[in-house]
C-alpha positions as CSV (number, residue, x, y, z in Angstrom):
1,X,-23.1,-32.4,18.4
2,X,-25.9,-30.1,17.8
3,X,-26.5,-28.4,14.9
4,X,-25.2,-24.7,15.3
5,X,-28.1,-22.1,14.5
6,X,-27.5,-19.3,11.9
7,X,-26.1,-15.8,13.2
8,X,-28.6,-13.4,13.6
9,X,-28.5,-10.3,11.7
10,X,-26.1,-7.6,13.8
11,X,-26.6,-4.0,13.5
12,X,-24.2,-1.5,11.8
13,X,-22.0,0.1,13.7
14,X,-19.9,2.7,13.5
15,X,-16.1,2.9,15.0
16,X,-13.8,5.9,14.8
17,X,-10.9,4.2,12.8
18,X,-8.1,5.8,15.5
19,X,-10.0,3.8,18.0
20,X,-8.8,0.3,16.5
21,X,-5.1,1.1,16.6
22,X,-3.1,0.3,19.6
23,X,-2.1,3.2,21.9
24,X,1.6,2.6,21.2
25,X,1.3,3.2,17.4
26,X,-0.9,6.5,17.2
27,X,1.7,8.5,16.4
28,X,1.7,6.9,13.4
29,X,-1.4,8.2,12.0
30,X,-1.3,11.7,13.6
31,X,0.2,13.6,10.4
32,X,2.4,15.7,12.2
33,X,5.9,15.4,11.8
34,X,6.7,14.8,15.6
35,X,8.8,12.1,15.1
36,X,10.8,12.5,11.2
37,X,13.9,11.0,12.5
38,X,12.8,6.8,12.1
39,X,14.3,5.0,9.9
40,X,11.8,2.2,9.7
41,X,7.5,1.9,10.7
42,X,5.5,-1.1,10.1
43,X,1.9,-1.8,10.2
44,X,-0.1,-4.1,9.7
45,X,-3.8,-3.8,7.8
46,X,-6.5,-5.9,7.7
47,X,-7.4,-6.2,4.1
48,X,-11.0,-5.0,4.2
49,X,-11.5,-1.1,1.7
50,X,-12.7,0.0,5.0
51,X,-9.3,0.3,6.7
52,X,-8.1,2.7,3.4
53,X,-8.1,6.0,5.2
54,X,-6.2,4.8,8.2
55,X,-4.0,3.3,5.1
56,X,-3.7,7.0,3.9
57,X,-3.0,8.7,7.1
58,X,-0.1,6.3,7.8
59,X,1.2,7.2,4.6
60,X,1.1,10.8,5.5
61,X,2.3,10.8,8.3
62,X,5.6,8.8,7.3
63,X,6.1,11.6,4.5
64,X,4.9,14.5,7.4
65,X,8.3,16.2,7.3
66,X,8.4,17.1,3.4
67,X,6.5,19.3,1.7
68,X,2.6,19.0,0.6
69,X,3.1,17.6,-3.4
70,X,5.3,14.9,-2.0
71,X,3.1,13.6,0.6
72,X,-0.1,13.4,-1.5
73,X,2.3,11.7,-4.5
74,X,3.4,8.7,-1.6
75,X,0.2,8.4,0.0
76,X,-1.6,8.3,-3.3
77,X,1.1,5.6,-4.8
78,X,1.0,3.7,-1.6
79,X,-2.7,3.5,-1.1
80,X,-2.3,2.1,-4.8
81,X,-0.2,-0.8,-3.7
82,X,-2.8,-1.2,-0.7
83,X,-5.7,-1.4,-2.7
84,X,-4.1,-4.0,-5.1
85,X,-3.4,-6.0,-2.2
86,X,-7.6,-5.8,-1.1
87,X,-8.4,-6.8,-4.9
88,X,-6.3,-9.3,-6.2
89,X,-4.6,-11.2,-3.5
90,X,-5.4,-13.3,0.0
91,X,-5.3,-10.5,1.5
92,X,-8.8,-9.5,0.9
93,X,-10.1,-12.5,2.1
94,X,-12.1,-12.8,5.3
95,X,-9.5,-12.3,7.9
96,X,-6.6,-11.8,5.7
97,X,-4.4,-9.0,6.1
98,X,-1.4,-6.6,4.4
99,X,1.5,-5.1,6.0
100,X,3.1,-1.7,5.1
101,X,6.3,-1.0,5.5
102,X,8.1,2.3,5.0
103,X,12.3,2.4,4.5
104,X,13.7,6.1,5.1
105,X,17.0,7.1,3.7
106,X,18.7,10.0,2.7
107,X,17.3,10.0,-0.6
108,X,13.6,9.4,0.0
109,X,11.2,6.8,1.2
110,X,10.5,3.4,0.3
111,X,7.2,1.7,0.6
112,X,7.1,-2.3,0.7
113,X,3.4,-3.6,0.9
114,X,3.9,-7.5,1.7
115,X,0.3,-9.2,0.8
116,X,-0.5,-12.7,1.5
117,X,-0.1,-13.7,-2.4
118,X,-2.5,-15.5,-4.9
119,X,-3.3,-18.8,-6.2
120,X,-0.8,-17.8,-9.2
121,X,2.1,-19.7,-9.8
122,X,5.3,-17.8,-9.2
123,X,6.6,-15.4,-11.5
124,X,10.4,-16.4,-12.4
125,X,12.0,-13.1,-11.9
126,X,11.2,-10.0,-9.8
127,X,10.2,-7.3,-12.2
128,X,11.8,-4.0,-12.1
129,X,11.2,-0.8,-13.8
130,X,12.8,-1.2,-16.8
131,X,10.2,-3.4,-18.7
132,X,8.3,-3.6,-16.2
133,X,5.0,-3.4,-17.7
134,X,5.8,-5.6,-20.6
135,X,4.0,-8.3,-17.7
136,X,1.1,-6.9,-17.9
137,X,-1.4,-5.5,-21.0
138,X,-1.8,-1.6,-21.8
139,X,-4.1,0.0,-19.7
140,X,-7.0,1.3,-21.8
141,X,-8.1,4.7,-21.0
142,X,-11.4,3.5,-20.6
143,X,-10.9,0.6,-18.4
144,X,-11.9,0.4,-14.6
145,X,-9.0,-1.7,-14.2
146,X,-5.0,-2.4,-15.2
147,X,-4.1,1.4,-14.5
148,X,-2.5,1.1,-10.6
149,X,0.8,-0.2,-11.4
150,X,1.2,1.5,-14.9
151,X,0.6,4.9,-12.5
152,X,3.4,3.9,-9.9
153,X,5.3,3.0,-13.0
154,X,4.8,6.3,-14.0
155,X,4.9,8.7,-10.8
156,X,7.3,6.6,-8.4
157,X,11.3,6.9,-8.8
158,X,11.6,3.2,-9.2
159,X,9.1,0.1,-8.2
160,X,9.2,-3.8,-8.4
161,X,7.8,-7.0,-6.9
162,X,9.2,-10.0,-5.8
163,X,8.1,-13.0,-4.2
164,X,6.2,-16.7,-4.6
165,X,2.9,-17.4,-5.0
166,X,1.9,-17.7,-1.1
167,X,3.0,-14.2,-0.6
168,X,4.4,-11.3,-2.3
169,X,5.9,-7.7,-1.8
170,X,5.4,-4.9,-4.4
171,X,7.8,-1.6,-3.4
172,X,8.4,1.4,-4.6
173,X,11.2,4.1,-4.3
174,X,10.2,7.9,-4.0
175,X,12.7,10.5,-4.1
176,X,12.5,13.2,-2.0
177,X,13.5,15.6,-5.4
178,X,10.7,13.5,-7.2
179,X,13.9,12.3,-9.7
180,X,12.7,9.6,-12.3
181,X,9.1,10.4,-11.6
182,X,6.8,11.7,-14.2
183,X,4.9,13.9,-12.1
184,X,7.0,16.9,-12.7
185,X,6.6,16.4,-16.2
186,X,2.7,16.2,-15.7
């Protein structure tokens, strides 16, 4: 068999992100409440930084129908979760990928980003809010990482994770009156 030669070097190129989603989900990045009567949306991401904005659109638009302080509070906590997935797992592994899923119920959303997991062995329970940062070490102030979780800790009505070492899902509950969140205390 010969010998394969080496890939040239391609030129950059620049792609409108809304041109890379499928015709039959664009209304889930438009940001307009058009459709606030689901119950469930799914996507799924490739794990690549690049993808983030479409990550925050998605997130908006699923929280379109409430008001502006809500919106920016889920998409900030669930571009969070996304970003985790990117840095520590599979997921941000050439060709690996994340998938968001957003739960709506009377008392507010839920976000569930399912990543494709780490090398890790397992951890023996789910973790859950209460303790829930006793797995992991303070956040110093100064650091550049360790902070994510400790702010959805913080800011979201209630969070955990769950799962083995070849995947995992990290969720979070947002009420729609913000209850158990620190932000209106901030």
């Amino acid at each position: 068999m010969p010998a394969l030669a080496p890939m040239p070097p391609l030129p950059e190129v620049t792609v409108a992100l809304d041109a890379l989603v499928p015709p039959l989900y664009r209304h889930y990045f438009n940001r307009r409440p058009d459709r606030p009567y689901y119950l469930y949306r799914r996507y799924d991401f490739p794990g690549l930084t690049t993808f983030l904005p479409l990550v925050r659109a998605f997130l908006d638009t699923c929280a379109a129908e409430r008001g502006g302080e809500y919106r920016y509070l889920f998409a900030l906590l669930g571009t969070e979760l996304a970003s985790n997935a990117i840095a520590h797992t599979h997921s941000g592994r050439p060709g690996g990928n994340y998938s968001l899923v957003v739960r709506r119920s009377q008392a507010g959303l839920t976000l569930t980003c399912r990543d494709d997991g780490t090398d890790d062995p397992p951890a023996s329970e789910s973790r859950l809010r209460a303790g829930s940062l006793a797995a992991f070490t303070d956040p110093q102030p100064d650091s550049r990482s360790g902070t994510g979780l400790a702010l959805v800790d913080a800011l979201s009505s209630s969070w955990g994770d769950s799962g083995p070492g070849g995947f995992r899902r990290v969720w979070f509950h947002l009420a729609y009156d913000l209850s158990g969140s620190a932000w209106r205390d901030a």
